[in-house]
C-alpha positions as CSV (number, residue, x, y, z in Angstrom):
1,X,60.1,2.1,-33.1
2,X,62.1,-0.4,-35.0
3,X,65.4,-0.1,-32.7
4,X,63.5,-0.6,-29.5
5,X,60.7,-3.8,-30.9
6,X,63.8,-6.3,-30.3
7,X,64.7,-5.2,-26.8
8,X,60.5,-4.5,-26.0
9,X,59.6,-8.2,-27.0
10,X,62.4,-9.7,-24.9
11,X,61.8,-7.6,-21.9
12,X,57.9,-9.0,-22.7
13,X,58.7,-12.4,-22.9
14,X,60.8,-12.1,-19.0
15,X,58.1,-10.3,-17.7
16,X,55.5,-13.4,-18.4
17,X,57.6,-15.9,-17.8
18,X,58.1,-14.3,-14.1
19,X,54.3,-13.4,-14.1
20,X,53.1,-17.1,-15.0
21,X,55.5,-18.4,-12.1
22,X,53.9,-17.0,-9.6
23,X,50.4,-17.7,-11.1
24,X,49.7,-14.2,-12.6
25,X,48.8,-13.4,-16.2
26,X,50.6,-10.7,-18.5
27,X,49.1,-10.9,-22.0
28,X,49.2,-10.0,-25.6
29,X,46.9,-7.2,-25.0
30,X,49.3,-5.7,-22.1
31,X,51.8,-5.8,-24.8
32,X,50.4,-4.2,-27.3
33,X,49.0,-1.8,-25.5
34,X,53.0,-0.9,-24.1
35,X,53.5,-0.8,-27.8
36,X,51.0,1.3,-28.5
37,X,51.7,4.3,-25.6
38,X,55.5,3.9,-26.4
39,X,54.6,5.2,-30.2
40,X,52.4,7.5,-28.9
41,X,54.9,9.4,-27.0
42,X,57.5,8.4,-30.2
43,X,55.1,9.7,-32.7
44,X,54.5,13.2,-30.7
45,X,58.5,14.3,-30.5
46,X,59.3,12.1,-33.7
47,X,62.3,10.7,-31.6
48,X,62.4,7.5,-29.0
49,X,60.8,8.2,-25.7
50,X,62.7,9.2,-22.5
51,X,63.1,7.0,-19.4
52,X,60.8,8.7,-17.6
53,X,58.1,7.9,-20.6
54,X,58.9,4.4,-20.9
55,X,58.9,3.9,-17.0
56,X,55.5,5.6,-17.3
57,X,54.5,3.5,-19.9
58,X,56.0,-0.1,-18.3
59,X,54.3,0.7,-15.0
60,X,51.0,1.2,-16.8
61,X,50.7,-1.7,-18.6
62,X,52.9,-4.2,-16.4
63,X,52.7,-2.7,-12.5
64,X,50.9,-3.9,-9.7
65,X,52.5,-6.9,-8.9
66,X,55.1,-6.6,-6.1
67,X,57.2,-9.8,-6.6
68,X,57.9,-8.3,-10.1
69,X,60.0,-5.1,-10.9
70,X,58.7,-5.2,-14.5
71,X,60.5,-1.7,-15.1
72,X,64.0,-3.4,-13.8
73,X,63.9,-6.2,-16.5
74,X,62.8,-3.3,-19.1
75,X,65.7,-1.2,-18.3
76,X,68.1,-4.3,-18.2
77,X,66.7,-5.2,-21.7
78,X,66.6,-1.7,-23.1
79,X,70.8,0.1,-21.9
80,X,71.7,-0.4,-25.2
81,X,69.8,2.1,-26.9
82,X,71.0,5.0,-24.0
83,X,67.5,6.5,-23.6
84,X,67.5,10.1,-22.2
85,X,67.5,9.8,-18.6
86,X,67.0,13.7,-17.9
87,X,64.1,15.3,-16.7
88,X,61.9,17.0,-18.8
89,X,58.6,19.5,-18.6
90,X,55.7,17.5,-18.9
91,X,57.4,14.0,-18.2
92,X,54.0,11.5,-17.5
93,X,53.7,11.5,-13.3
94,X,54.7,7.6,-12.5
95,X,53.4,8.0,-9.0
96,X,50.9,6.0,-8.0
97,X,48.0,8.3,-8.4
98,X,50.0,9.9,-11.5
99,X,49.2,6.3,-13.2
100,X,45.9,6.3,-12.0
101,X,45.1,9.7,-12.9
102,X,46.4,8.7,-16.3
103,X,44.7,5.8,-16.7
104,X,41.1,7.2,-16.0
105,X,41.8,10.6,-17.7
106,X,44.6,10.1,-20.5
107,X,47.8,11.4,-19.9
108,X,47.8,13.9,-23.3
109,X,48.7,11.4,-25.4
110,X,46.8,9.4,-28.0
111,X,46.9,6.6,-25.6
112,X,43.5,4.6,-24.4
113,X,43.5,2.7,-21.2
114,X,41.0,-0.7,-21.7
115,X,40.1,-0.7,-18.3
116,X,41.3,0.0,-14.7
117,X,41.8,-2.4,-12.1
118,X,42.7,-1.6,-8.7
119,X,42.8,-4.4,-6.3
120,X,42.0,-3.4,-2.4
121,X,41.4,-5.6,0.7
122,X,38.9,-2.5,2.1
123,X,36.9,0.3,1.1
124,X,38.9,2.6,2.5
125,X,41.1,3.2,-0.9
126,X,38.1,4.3,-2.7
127,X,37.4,7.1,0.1
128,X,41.3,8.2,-0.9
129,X,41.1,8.0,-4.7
130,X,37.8,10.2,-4.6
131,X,39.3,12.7,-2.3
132,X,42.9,12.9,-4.0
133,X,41.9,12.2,-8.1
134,X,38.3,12.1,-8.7
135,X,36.5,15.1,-7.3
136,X,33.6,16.0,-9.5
137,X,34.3,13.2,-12.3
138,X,31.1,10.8,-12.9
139,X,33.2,7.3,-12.1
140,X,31.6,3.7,-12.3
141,X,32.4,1.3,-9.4
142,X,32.4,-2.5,-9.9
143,X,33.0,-4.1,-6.8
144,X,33.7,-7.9,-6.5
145,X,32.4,-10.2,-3.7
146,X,34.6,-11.4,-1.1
147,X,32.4,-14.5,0.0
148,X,35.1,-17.8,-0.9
149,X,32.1,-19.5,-2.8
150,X,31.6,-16.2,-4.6
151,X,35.3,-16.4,-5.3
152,X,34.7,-19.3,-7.8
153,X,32.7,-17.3,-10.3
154,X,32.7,-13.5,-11.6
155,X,30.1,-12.0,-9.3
156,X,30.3,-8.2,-9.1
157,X,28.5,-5.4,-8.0
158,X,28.1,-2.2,-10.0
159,X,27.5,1.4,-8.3
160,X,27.9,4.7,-9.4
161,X,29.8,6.7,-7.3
162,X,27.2,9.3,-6.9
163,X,24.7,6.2,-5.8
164,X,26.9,6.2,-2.4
């Protein structure tokens, strides 16, 4: 891990700044937790993780914010160290419901996700995730309230997915 700390913190460090500019928040934990996952995958082949690992791991911890290609600044941080770019069986999914899959279930690593937020102007999302990802799986739903004096404190709503 020690050849990829320097170029991780830096690409951290760009990431926030571009995150706070726009009024969003990238933390400490989010760090760590990139930290953590990149180990993980480090720790399992006893060699640095691929691209497609890292990407995995970046969009994870840093996606969701379309004004920031937090994988871009990553990968401008981290040429140097000429990561394996090929393909390999059993690369992590970083498709949109390969993160999310990962995220509720693990992805085989030793990995823990804190939480999972997914951010949707309807309920219409929630009809797809249970169709595509969650079948039989006993989820808990927190929804917030979209009334603007509701807005100014954390209200939410919990249900279990079974309740519906």
């Amino acid at each position: 891990m020690k050849p990829v700390l320097q170029s991780l913190t830096k690409s951290y460090l760009e990431v926030f700044e571009e995150a706070r500019q726009e009024r969003e928040f990238f933390g400490l934990r989010d760090f760590y937790s990139l930290v953590k996952m990149i180990y993980s995958f480090a720790d399992k082949k006893n060699e640095l993780p691929c691209l497609h690992e890292l990407e995995h791991c970046i969009r994870r911890n840093f996606g969701g914010l379309d004004s920031i290609d937090a994988v871009k600044i990553f990968d401008d941080h981290m040429k140097h160290l000429r990561l394996d770019e090929r393909p390999h069986d059993g690369d992590p999914s970083c498709t949109p419901f390969g993160l999310i899959k990962a995220g509720l279930f693990g992805d085989g690593n030793q990995s823990d996700s804190r939480y999972l937020l997914l951010l949707t102007e309807n309920f219409q999302a929630l009809g797809i995730l249970q169709e595509q990802i969650l079948h039989n799986h006993k989820i808990q739903i927190i929804f917030g309230s979209s009334f603007p004096r509701d807005q100014e404190y954390t209200k939410v709503r919990y249900y279990d997915l079974y309740d519906w």
